[in-house]
MIBADO-378385 format. One record per residue (C-alpha): residue in three letters; x, z negated, y. Coordinates in steps of 0.5 Angstrom, whole numbers, padded with zeros to 4 digits, always signed. Example, Ala and Ser with C-alpha at 12.3 -4.5 7.8 and 13.67 -1.06 7.14 Angstrom:
ALA+0025-0016-0009SER+0027-0014-0002
//
This chain:
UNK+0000+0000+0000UNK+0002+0001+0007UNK+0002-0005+0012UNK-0002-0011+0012UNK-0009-0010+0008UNK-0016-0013+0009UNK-0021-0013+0003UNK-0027-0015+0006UNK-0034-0017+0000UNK-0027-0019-0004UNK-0031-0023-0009UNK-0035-0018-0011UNK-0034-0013-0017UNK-0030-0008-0014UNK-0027-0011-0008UNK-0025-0017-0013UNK-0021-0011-0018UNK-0018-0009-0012UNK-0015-0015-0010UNK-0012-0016-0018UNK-0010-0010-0018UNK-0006-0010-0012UNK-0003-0017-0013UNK-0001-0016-0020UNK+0002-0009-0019UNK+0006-0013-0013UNK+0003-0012-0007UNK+0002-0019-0003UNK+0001-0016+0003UNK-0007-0016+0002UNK-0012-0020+0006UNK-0018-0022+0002UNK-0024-0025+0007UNK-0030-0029+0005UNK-0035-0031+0008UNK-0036-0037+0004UNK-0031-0042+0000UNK-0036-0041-0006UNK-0033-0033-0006UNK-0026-0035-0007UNK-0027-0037-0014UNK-0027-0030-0017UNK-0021-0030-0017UNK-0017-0036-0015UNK-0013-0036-0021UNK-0008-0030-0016UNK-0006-0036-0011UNK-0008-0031-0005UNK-0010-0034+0001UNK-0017-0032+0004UNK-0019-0032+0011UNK-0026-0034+0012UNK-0030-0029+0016UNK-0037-0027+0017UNK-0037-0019+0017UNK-0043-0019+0021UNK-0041-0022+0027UNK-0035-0017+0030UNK-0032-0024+0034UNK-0032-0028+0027UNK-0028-0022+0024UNK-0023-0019+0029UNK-0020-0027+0027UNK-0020-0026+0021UNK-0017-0019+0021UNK-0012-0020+0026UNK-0005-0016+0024UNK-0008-0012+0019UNK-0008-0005+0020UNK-0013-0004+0015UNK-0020-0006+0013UNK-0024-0004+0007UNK-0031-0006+0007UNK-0033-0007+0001UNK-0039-0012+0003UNK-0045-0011-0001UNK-0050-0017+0001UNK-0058-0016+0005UNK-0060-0008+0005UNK-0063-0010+0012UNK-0056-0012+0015UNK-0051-0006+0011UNK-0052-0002+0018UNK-0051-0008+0023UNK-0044-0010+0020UNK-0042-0002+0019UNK-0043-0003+0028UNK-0039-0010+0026UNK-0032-0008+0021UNK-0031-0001+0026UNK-0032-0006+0034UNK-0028-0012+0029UNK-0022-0006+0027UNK-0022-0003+0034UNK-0021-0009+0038UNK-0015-0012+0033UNK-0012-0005+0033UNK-0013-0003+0026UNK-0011+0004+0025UNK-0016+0006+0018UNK-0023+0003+0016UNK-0024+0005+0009UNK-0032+0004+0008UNK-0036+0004+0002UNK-0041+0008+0002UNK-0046+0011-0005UNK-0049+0017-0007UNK-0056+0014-0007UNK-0055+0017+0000UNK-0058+0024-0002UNK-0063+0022-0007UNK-0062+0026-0013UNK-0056+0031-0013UNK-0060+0037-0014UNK-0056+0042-0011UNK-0049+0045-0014UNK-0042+0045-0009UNK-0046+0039-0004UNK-0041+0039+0001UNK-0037+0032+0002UNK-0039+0031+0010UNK-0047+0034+0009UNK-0052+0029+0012UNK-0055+0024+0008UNK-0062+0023+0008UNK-0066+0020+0014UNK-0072+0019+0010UNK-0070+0016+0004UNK-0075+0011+0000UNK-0070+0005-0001UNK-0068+0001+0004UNK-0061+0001+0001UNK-0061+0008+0002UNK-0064+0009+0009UNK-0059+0003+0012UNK-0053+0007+0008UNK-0055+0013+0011UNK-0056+0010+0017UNK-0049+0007+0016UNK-0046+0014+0015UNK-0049+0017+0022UNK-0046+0011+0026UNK-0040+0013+0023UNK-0040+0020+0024UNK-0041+0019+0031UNK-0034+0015+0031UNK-0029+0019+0028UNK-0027+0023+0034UNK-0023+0017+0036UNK-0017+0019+0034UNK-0014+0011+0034UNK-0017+0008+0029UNK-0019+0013+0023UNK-0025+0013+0018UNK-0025+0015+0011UNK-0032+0014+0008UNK-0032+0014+0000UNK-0039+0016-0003UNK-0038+0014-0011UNK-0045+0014-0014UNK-0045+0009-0021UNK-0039+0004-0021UNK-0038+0002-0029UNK-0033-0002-0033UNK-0032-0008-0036UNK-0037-0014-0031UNK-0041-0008-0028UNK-0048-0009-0027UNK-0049-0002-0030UNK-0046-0004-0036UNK-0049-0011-0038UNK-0056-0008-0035UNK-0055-0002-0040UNK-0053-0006-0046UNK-0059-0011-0044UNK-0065-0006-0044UNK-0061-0004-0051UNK-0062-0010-0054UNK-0069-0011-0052UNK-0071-0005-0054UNK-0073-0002-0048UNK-0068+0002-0046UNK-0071+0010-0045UNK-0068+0016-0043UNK-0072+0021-0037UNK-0072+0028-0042UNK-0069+0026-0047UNK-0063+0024-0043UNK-0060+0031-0041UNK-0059+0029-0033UNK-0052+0028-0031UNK-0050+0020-0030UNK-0044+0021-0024UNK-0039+0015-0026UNK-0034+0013-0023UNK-0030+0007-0026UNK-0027+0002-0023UNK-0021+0002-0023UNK-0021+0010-0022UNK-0025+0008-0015UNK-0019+0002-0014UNK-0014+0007-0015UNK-0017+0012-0010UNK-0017+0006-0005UNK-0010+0005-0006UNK-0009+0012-0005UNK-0012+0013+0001UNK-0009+0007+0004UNK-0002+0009+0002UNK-0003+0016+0006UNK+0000+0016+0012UNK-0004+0020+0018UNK-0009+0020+0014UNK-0016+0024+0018UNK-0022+0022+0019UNK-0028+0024+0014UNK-0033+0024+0008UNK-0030+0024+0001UNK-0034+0024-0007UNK-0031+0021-0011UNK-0032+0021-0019UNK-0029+0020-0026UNK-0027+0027-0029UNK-0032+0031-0033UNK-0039+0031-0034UNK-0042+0025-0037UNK-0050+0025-0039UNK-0055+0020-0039UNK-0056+0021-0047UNK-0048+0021-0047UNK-0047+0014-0044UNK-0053+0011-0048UNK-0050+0013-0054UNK-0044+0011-0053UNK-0045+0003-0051UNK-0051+0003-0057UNK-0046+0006-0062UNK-0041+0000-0059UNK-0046-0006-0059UNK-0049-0004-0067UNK-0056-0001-0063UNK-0060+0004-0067UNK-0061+0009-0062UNK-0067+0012-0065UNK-0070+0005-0061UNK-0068+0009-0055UNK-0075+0010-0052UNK-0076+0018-0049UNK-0079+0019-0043UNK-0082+0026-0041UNK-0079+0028-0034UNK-0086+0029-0031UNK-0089+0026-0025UNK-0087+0018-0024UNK-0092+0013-0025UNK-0090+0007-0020UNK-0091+0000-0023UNK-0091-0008-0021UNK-0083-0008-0020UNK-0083-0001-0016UNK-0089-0004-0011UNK-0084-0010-0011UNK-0079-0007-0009UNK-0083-0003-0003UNK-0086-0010-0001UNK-0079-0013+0000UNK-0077-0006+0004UNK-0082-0007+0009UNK-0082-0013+0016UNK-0086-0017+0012UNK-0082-0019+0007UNK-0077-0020+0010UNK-0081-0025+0015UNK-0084-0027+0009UNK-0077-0029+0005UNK-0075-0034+0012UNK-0081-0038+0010UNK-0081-0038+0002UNK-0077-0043-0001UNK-0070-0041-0004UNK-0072-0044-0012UNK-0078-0041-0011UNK-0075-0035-0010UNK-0070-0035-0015UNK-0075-0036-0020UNK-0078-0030-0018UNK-0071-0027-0018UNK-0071-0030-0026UNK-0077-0027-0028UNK-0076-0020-0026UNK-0069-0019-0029UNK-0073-0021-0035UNK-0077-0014-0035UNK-0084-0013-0038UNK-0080-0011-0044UNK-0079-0020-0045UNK-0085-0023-0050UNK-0087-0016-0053UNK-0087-0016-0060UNK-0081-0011-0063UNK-0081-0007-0068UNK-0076-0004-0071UNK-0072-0006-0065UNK-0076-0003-0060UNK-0081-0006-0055UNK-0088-0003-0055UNK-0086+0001-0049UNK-0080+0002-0044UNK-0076-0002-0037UNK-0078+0004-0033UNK-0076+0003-0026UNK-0077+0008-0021UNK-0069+0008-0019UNK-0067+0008-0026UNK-0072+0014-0027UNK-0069+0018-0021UNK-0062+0018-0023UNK-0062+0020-0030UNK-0066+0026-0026UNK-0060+0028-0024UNK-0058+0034-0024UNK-0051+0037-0022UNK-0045+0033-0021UNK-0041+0031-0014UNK-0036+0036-0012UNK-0029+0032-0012UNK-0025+0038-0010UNK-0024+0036-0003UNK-0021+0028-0004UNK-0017+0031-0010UNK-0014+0036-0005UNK-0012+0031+0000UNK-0011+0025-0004UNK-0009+0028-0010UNK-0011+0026-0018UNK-0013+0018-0018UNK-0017+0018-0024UNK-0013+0015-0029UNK-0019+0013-0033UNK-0022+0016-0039UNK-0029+0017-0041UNK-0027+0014-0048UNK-0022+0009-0045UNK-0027+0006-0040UNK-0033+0006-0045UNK-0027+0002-0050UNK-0025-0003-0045UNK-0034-0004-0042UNK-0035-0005-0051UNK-0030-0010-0051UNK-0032-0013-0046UNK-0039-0014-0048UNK-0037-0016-0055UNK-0033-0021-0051UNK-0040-0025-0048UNK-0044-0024-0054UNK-0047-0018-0052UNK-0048-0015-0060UNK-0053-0014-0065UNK-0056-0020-0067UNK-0061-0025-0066UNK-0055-0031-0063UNK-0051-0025-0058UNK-0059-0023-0056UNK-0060-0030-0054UNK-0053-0031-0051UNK-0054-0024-0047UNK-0062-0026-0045UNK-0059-0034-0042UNK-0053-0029-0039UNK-0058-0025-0035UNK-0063-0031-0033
//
């Protein structure tokens, strides 16, 4: 890496491995900022020292961030706030003089990816459903506006599913699998855009290590053409799932369900008024009896529930019908996906089989207490 690095969202899933890997591979110049004590646990067994500061206010960042000359936002937290503390990183990078900002955006930006060839910097959609994909969108424009200011460079990842050991697309597959409830949209023929983590950390890095890099919009994903049946299979086959249990689902109209209109209501002022005013046990207890799905107290016959977990986001991407375009950050920063298809799955197996996530009755009941 070059110069002194700040890892913003450093306690959750990339920004973690991204820290790891740069400690371990000797590269002490990093500086991972939490918002809270409770994000350092993560990775206290590195011995990093964290600077506390909060993402969303660029005066609370900026001290946190001093003497970096980069910033890697990484931070996940509320949908509402992703676009005001994008405004925040970019005025917290300015003000310290930081020369590059990394932001992480997704692919969700563009809904299904049903155009070949889609250029890195075409414009995402303002219209999107989902809140997260509206503010992403909106995060991206603001962006946009600021890449003419040649002193402080902006480069804007756009992976579309992150996956490897402890990824939420991993565990939530395996789990569905277990239950029985997992379905495949046409029989699974539509392309599953992965990108593995460690290829995305590496991708970071080497956007880091660039000097002069320019401001823009990049793809980014793992080599090959990976189908949704392909990744099902793989992790069905590795955790001793029948894949005849694999619900299909004719790729038809969408039939909106309870978790869909949930997920409207959580979209819109009211419930964002509303969760001010709810206790928190009250709303992890919702939380917990969502996660559980309607797969949860169906009988299972033959390993396979009466009918499948469908969600609307789910349904949406394994729609999709073409791969992202990665020419243009291959072409800038060269080949950074050192990992496979087959070594990825391997290590995602491993990892499973590590937290119980196996065919039988003791590693189901591990896995449902895990996601509980």
């Amino acid at each position: 890496m070059r110069g002194r690095v700040a890892i913003l969202g450093a306690g959750g899933f990339v920004g973690a491995r991204l820290l790891e890997r740069a400690v371990l591979e000797g590269d002490h110049d990093v500086i991972p900022v939490a918002r809270a004590l409770r994000s350092v646990g993560r990775n206290a067994h590195l011995g990093v020292s964290y600077r506390l500061g909060d993402a969303s206010r660029p005066e609370s960042l900026a001290r946190a961030i001093e003497g970096c000359d980069v910033v890697v936002d990484l931070t996940k937290g509320d949908a509402a706030t992703i676009l005001r503390t994008t405004q925040s990183v970019q005025a917290a990078a300015s003000a310290v003089g930081a020369r590059l900002v990394i932001h992480l955006s997704s692919a969700v930006v563009y809904g299904t990816v049903d155009v070949p060839d889609l250029p890195d910097d075409a414009p995402p959609l303002a219209d999107h459903r989902s809140l997260y994909a509206r503010q992403k969108s909106l995060a991206e424009s603001f962006l946009r506006e600021r890449m003419t200011d040649r002193r402080l460079a902006i480069v804007v990842l756009r992976p579309s599913l992150i996956w490897g050991p402890g990824s939420p697309y991993v565990f939530g597959t395996a789990s569905d699998l277990l239950r029985g409830s997992a379905y495949l949209v046409g029989g699974g023929a539509g392309i599953c855009n992965l990108m593995h983590v460690d290829n995305l950390v590496q991708s970071i890095r080497a956007v880091i290590a660039r000097p002069n890099v320019a401001s823009g919009f990049y793809h980014v994903s793992d080599d090959g053409i990976t189908t949704w049946r392909d990744f099902y299979l793989a992790i069905a086959s590795g955790i001793g799932v029948d894949a005849s249990t694999i619900h299909t689902i004719p790729d038809g109209e969408y039939r909106a369900g309870i978790r869909d209109r949930l997920q409207d209501f959580q979209s819109s002022g009211a419930y964002r008024w509303l969760k001010d005013r709810v206790p928190l046990e009250t709303r992890e207890a919702i939380k917990r009896r969502l996660r559980r799905g309607p797969a949860d107290g169906l009988t299972l016959v033959g390993g396979r529930a009466a009918r499948p977990a469908v969600t609307r986001e789910l349904w949406e991407l394994q729609r999709t019908r073409y791969g992202l375009p990665t020419e243009h950050f291959r072409s800038t920063f060269g080949h950074q996906n050192p990992v496979t298809f087959e070594s990825g799955m391997a290590g995602s197996l491993a990892w499973l089989r590590f937290i119980g996530a196996v065919r039988g009755d003791a590693s189901a009941t591990a896995l449902a207490s895990a996601s509980g």
